[in-house]
C-alpha positions in Angstrom: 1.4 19.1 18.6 -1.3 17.9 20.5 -5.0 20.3 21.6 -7.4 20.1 23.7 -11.0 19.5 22.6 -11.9 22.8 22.8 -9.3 23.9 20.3 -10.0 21.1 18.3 -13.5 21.9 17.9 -12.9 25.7 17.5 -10.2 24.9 14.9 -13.0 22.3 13.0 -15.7 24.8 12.9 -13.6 27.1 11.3 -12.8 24.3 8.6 -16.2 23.7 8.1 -17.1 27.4 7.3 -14.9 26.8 3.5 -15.5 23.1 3.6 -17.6 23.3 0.8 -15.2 25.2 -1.2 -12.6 21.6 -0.8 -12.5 18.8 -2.3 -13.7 16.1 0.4 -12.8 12.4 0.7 -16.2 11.1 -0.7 -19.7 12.1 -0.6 -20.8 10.6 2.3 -22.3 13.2 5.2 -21.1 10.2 8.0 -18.1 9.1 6.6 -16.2 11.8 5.1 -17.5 15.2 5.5 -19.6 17.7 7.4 -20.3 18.2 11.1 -21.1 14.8 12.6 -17.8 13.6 11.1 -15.7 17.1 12.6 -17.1 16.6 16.1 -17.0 12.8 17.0 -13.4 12.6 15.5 -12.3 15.5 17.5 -13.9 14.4 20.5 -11.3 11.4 20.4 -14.0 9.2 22.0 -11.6 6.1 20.5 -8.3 5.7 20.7 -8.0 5.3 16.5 -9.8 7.5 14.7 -10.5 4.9 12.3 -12.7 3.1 15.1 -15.5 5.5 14.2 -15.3 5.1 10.3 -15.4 1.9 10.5 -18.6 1.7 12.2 -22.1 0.8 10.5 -25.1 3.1 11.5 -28.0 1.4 13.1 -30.8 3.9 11.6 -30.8 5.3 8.0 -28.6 8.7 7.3 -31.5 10.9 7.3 -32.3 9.6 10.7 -29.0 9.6 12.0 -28.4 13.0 10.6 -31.7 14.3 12.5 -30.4 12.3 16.0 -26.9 14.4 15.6 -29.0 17.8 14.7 -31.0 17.4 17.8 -28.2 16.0 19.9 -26.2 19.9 18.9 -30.1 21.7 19.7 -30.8 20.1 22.8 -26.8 20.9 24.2 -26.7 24.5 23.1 -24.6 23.1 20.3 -21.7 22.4 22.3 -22.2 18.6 23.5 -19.8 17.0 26.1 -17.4 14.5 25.3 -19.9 12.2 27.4 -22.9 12.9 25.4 -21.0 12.7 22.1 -20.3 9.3 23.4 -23.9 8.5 24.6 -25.0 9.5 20.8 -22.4 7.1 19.0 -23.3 4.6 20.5 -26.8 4.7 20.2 -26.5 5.5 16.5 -23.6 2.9 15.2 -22.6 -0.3 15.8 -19.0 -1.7 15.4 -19.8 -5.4 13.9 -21.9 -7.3 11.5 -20.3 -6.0 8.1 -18.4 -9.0 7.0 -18.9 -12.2 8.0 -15.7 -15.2 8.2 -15.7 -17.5 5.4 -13.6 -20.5 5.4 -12.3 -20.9 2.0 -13.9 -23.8 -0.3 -10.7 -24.4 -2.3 -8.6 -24.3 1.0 -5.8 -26.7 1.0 -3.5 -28.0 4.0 -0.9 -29.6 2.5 -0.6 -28.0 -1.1 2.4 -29.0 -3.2 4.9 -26.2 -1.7 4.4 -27.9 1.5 6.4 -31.2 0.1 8.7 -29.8 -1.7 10.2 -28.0 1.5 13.6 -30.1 3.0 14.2 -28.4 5.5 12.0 -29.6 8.8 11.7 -26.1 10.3 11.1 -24.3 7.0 8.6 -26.5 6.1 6.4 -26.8 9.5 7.0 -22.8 9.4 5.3 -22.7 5.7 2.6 -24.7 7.2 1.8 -22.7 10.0 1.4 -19.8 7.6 -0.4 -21.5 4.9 -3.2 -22.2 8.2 -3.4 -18.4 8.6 -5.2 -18.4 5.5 -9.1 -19.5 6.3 -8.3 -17.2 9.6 -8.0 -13.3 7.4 -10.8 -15.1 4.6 -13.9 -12.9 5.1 -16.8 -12.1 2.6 -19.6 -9.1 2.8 -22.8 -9.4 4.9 -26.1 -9.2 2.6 -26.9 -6.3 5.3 -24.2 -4.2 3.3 -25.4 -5.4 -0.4 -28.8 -4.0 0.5 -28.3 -1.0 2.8 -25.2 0.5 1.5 -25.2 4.0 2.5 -25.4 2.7 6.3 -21.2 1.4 5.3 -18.2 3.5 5.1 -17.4 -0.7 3.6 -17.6 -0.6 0.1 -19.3 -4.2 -0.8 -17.5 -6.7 -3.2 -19.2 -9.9 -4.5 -16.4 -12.0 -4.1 -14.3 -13.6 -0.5 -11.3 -11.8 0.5 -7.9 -11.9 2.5 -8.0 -8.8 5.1 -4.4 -7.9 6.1 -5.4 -8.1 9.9 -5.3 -6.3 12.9 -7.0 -2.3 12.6 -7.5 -3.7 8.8 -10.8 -5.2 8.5 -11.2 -4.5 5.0 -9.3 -5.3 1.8 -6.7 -3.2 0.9 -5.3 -3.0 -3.1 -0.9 -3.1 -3.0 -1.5 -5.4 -0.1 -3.2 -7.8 -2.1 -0.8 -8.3 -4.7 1.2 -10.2 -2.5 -1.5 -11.7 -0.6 -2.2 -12.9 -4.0 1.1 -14.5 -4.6 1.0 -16.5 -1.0 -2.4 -17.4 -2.3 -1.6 -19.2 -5.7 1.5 -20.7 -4.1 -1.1 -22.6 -1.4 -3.3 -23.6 -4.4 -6.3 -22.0 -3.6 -7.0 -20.4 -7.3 -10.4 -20.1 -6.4 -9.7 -17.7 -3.6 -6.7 -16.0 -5.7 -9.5 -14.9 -8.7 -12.2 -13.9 -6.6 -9.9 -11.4 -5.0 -8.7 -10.1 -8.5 -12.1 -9.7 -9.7 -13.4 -7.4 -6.7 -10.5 -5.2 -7.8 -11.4 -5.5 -11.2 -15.1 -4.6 -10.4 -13.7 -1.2 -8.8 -12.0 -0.3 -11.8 -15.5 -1.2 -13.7 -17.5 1.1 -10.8 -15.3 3.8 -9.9 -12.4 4.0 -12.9 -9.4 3.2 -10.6 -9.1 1.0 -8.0 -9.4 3.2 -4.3 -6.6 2.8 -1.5 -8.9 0.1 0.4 -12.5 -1.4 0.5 -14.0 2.1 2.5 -15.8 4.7 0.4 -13.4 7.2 2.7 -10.8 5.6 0.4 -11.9 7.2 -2.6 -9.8 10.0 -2.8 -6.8 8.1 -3.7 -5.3 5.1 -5.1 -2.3 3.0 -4.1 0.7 1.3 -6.2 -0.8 0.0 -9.8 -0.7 -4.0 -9.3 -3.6 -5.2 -10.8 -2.7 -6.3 -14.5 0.9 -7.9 -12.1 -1.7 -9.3 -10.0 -3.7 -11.0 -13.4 -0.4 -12.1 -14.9 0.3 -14.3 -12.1 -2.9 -15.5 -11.5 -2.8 -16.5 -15.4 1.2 -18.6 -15.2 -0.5 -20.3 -12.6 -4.4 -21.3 -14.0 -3.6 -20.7 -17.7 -6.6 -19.2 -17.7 -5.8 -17.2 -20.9 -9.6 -16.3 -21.7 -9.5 -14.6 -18.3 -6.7 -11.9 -20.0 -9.8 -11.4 -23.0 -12.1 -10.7 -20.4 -10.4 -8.0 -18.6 -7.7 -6.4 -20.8 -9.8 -3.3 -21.3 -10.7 -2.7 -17.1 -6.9 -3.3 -16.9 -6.3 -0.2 -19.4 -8.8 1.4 -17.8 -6.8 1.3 -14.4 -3.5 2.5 -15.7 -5.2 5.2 -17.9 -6.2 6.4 -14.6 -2.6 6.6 -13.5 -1.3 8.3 -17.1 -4.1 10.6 -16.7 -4.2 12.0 -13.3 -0.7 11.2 -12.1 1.9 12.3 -14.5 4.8 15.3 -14.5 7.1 16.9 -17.0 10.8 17.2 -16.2 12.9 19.0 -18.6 16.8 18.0 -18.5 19.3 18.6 -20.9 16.5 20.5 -23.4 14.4 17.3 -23.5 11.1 16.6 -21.6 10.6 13.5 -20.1 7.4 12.4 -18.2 7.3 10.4 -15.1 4.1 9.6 -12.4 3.7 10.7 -8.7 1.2 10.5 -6.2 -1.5 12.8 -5.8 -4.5 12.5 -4.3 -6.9 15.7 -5.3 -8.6 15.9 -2.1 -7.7 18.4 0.4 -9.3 17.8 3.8 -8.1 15.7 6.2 -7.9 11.9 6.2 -11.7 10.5 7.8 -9.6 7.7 9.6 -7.2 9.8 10.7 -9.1 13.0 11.0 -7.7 14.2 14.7 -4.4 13.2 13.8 -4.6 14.6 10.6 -5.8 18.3 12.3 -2.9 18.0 14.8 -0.2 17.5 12.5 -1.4 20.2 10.1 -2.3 22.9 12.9 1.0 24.5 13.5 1.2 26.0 10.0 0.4 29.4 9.7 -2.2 29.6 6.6 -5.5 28.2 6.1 -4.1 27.4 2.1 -1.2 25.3 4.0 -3.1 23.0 6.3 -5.2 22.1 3.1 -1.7 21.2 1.4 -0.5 19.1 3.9 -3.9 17.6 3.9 -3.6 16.9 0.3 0.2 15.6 1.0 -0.9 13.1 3.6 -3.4 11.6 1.5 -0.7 11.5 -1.1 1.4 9.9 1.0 -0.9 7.1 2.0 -1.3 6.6 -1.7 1.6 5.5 -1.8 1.5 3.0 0.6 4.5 4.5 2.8 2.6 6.1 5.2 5.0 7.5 6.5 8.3 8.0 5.5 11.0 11.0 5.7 11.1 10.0 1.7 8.2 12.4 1.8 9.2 15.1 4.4 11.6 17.8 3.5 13.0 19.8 6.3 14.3 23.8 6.0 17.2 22.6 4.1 15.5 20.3 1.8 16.9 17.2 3.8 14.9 14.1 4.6 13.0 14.5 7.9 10.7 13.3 10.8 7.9 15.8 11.5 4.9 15.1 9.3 4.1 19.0 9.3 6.5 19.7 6.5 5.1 16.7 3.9 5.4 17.2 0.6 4.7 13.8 -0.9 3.2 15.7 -4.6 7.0 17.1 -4.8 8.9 13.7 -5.5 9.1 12.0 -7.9 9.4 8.1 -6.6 11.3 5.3 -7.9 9.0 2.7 -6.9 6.3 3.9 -8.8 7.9 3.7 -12.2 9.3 0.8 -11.7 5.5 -0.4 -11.2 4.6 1.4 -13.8 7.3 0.3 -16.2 6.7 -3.5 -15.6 2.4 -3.0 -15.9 3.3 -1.4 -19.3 5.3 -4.8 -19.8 2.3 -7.0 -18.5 0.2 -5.4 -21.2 2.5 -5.3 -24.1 2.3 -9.0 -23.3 -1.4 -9.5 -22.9 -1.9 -7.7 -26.2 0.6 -9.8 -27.8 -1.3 -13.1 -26.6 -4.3 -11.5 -28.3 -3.0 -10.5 -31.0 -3.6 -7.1 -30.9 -0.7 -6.0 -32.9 -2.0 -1.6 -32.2 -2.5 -1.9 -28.5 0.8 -3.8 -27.9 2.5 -1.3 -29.8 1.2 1.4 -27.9 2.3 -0.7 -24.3 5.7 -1.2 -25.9 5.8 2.4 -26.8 5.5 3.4 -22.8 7.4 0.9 -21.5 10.5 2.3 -24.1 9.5 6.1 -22.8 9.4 4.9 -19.7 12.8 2.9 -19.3 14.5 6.0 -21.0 12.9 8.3 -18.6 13.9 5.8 -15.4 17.4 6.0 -16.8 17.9 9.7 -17.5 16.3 11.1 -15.0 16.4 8.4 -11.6 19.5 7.0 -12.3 22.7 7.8 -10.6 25.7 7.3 -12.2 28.5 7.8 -9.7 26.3 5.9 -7.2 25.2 3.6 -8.9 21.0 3.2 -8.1 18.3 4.7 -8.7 16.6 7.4 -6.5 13.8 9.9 -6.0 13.3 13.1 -8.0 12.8 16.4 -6.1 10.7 18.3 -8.5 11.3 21.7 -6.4 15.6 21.5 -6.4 15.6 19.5 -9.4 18.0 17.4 -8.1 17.7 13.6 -6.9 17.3 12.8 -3.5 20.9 10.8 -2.8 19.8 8.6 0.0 19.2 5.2 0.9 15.8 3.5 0.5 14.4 0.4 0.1 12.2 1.5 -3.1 15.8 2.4 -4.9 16.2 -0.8 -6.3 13.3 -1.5 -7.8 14.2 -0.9 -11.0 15.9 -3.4 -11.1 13.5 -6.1 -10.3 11.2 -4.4 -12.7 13.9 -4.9 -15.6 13.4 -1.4 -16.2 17.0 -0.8 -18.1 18.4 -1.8 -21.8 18.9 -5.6 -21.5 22.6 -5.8 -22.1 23.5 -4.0 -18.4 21.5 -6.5 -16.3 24.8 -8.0 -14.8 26.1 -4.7 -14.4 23.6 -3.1 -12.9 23.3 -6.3 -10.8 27.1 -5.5 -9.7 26.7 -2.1 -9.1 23.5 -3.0 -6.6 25.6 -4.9 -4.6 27.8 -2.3 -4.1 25.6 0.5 -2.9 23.8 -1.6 -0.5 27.4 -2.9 0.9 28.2 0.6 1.0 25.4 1.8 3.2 26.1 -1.3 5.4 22.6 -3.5 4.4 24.0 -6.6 4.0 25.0 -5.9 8.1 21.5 -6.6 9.1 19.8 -9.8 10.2 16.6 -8.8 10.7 16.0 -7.6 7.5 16.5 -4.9 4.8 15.6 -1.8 6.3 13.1 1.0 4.3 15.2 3.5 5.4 18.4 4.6 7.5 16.7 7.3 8.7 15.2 7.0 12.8 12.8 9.7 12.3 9.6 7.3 14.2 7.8 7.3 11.2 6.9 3.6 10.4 8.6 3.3 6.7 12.3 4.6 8.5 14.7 2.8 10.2 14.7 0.3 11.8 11.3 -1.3 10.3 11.6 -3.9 7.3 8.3 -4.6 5.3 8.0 -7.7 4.1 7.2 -6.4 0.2 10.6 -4.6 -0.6 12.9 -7.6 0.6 11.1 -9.3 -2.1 11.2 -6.6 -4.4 15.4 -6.2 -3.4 16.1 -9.9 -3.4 14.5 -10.9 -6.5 16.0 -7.6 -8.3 19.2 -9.0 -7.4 18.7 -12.7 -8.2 17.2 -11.7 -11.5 20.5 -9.6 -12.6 22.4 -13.3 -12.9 25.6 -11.0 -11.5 27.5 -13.9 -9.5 27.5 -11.9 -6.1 24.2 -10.1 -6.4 22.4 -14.0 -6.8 24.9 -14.5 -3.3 23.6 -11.4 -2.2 19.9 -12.5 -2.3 20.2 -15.6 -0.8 21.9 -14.5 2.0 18.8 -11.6 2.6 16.5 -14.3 1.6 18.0 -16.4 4.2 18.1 -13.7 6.9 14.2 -12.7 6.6 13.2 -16.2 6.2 14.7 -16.8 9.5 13.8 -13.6 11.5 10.0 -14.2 10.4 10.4 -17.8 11.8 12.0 -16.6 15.0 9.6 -14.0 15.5 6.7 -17.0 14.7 7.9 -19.1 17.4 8.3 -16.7 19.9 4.6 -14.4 19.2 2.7 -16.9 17.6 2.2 -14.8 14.8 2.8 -12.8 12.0 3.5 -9.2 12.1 2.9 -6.3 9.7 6.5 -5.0 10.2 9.7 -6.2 11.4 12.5 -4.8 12.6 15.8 -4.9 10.6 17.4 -4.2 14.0 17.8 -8.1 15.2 16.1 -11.2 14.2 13.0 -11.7 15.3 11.9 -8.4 15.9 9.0 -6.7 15.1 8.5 -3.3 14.1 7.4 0.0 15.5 6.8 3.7 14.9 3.9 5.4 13.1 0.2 5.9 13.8 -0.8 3.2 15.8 0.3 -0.3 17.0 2.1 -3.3 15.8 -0.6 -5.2 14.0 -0.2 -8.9 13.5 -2.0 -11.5 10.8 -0.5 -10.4 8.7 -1.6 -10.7 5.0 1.4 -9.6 2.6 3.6 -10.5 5.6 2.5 -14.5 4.9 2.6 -13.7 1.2 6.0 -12.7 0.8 7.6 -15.2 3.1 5.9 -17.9 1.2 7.4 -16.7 -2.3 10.8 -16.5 -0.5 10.3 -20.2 1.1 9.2 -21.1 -2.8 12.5 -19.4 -4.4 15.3 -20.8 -1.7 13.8 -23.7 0.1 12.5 -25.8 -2.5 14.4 -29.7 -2.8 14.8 -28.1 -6.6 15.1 -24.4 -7.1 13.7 -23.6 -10.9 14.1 -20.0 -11.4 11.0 -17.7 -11.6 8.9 -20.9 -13.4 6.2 -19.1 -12.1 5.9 -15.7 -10.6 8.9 -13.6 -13.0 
């Protein structure tokens, strides 16, 4: 549904009259609330809303505040889109936040590099591995001092940025930046990016969706104590686990806290996470969009839901998905008006959750904690019992969503169904079976058909997590689930998906030049489309994830999971 400015603005004054009585994306007058915010966003003098965001003001907020009062005096209140322009640009700037940093621990030929046989793989790998010092950026002093003139929320340490619109560092994208990282040595690199994390959890309790203080209404996918356990198999920096145990229990308390629901079946409760971001106005990056998609429902009390729902769903990283739209008939759909992210109950995040719980149990074992690692070992046997009884699927054998409303699972494909079983989230002795019965559901929805990757969903609703994009993170997820189950065709089953995004990622290299943010599963070679703005290239977990695939299958001697399982 698209307005015209003049209904925009109408529409945004009349937010504004019960703004205060919401729950806003941060404090920030600029950035995430109040009437600067509501006009220049629906003016749509950019293209992206997140243009404007992103920007750095060139005079303190009291002054800039006073240059937008007097801007709405001198104009009768009712600037043109012209003079709305006139006053961005005299009062933000779009550069001089972070500054490119070319890594000190940077390595071109780091031990992956010779262990690679085959020619193209290998000159592929290398190619990616030179991406690295190109997405490495650190903060500008100017942000350390004047902070409040930054929607960028400054972090001491050098960072990977995913690329394209992303300019900043982004949390679930990081864990596998991190893993492309260690793999190319550069250790340095890999523990200055955990520790900005880690100083979010210290500053703010949880770690935000991305490095923008509009981000701190919500989280994304809990990968930080994943993110330490690899970083520690690879340094053996134990005393590094002593150090930060408690911010890691920090972060998940965050998550057992604020993101947990009860599900009664059979006369026994169970408990389970969602997403749920408790802000209810609409996304600062994505403000006009936000207002457009939520303006065809009828009450004031449902636009401030399906705010709430679209902030939930960028929490969770699938942004968007029919896996969060429900239509009349409670079926998976297309039209972003009817999200409902806060009603399901995903896989994905379980299984995240479930194999953090694992992490820890570990950690505390290491440090001989014998009471914290029973009360890790305690969640992770809650949680594996709750996986199983209430998002497993017997007859089809996967896991799948929970729809909290119908109280019934939501049988259809998606990627996210199989992590489970990468997370080892099930009693021990069915690994091979479970491994089996994998195999089987993804022959039976025809995945193994395509080349250019496993698809998120076999849904073609235009939202960027359906059909026909494939994201680099859950072929990973998928193929090392299946490799890990030791059943003789689900190990086939990888490799050949290994094999197939390998290749497509290559193609597509050769052909662009670069590394996209999405593929499509479509053909090789592909990239992907759909969503809320354009095919972005760089692309951080993109590099990441091929690397560890390259690592697993490519090697002259394959040693399984030595390092990252």
């Amino acid at each position: 549904m698209k307005l015209t400015f003049k209904v925009l603005t109408i529409i945004s004054l009349l937010q504004l009259t019960t703004a205060s009585q919401h729950k806003q994306s941060c404090h920030s007058p600029i950035y995430c609330q109040g009437d600067l915010l509501h006009l220049v966003q629906t003016a749509k003098i950019f293209n992206d809303s997140k243009t404007f965001v992103d920007m750095a003001m060139i005079h303190p907020v009291n002054v800039t505040l006073q240059n937008f009062h007097n801007l709405m005096a001198e104009n009768d209140e009712r600037p043109t889109r012209e003079k709305i322009r006139e006053f961005v640009y005299q009062n933000f700037k779009p550069i001089g936040e972070l500054e490119e940093w070319y890594p000190r621990d940077f390595k071109k030929e780091p031990k992956i590099i010779k262990e690679i046989q085959d020619p193209v793989v290998r000159k592929f790998a290398q190619h990616i591995i030179n991406i690295w010092p190109t997405l490495t950026r650190k903060v500008s002093y100017h942000v350390f001092d004047h902070p409040e003139t930054h929607s960028l929320i400054p972090v001491q340490y050098p960072f990977i940025i995913p690329g394209g619109r992303f300019k900043e560092y982004y949390y679930w994208d990081s864990y596998w930046i991190l893993k492309g990282l260690l793999l190319s040595e550069m250790m340095e690199t890999s523990k200055g990016l955990i520790q900005n994390l880690l100083s979010m959890v210290e500053r703010y309790g949880f770690i935000p969706n991305g490095g923008r203080v509009y981000y701190l209404n919500r989280s994304q996918p809990p990968l930080l104590s994943l993110m330490v356990d690899d970083y520690v198999k690879f340094s053996k920096d134990f005393e590094f686990i002593r150090h930060n145990v408690a911010t890691l229990d920090r972060e998940l308390q965050f998550w057992l806290d604020n993101r947990l629901v009860e599900i009664e079946k059979d006369g026994k409760e169970y408990q389970l996470a969602h997403y749920n971001s408790l802000s209810d106005t609409p996304r600062p990056e994505s403000y006009l969009e936000d207002i457009e998609t939520c303006a065809a429902l009828k009450t004031e009390e449902q636009r401030y839901e399906c705010y709430t729902d679209l902030k939930s769903g960028a929490e969770s990283g699938w942004d968007f998905s029919s896996r969060w739209i429900f239509d009349h008939f409670d079926r998976p759909a297309g039209n972003l008006t009817f999200i409902s992210t806060r009603r399901n109950v995903p896989v994905d995040l379980n299984a995240f959750l479930y194999k953090a719980f694992r992490v820890m149990y570990k950690f505390y074992l290491i440090l001989q904690n014998t009471e914290q690692a029973k009360f890790y070992q305690d969640l992770m046997e809650k949680w594996r019992e709750s996986i199983t009884q209430i998002l497993w699927h017997e007859e089809d054998g996967t896991w799948y969503d929970y729809d909290q409303k119908s109280k019934k699972p939501r049988r259809h494909y998606y990627a996210s169904n199989l992590t489970p079983l990468w997370a080892g989230a099930f009693p021990e002795n069915l690994r091979q079976e479970l491994g089996a019965k994998s195999v089987k559901y993804l022959r039976k929805q025809g995945i193994d058909a395509y080349r250019g990757g496993i698809p998120s969903s076999l849904f073609p609703t235009g939202q960027q997590w359906d059909f026909p994009n494939a994201w680099s993170p859950y072929q990973n997820l998928i193929i090392i689930g299946l490799d890990k189950s030791e059943d003789p065709d689900a190990v086939e089953m990888a490799q050949s998906l290994a094999h197939n995004w390998v290749n497509s990622n290559i193609k597509a290299f050769h052909e662009n030049k670069v590394m996209f943010e999405k593929y499509s599963a479509e053909s090789s070679g592909s990239f992907g489309g759909g969503g809320e703005y354009h095919i972005q290239a760089g692309f951080g977990w993109s590099n990441g994830c091929v690397l560890e695939l390259i690592h697993l299958y490519y090697r002259t001697k394959r040693r399984k999971y030595e390092v990252f399982q």
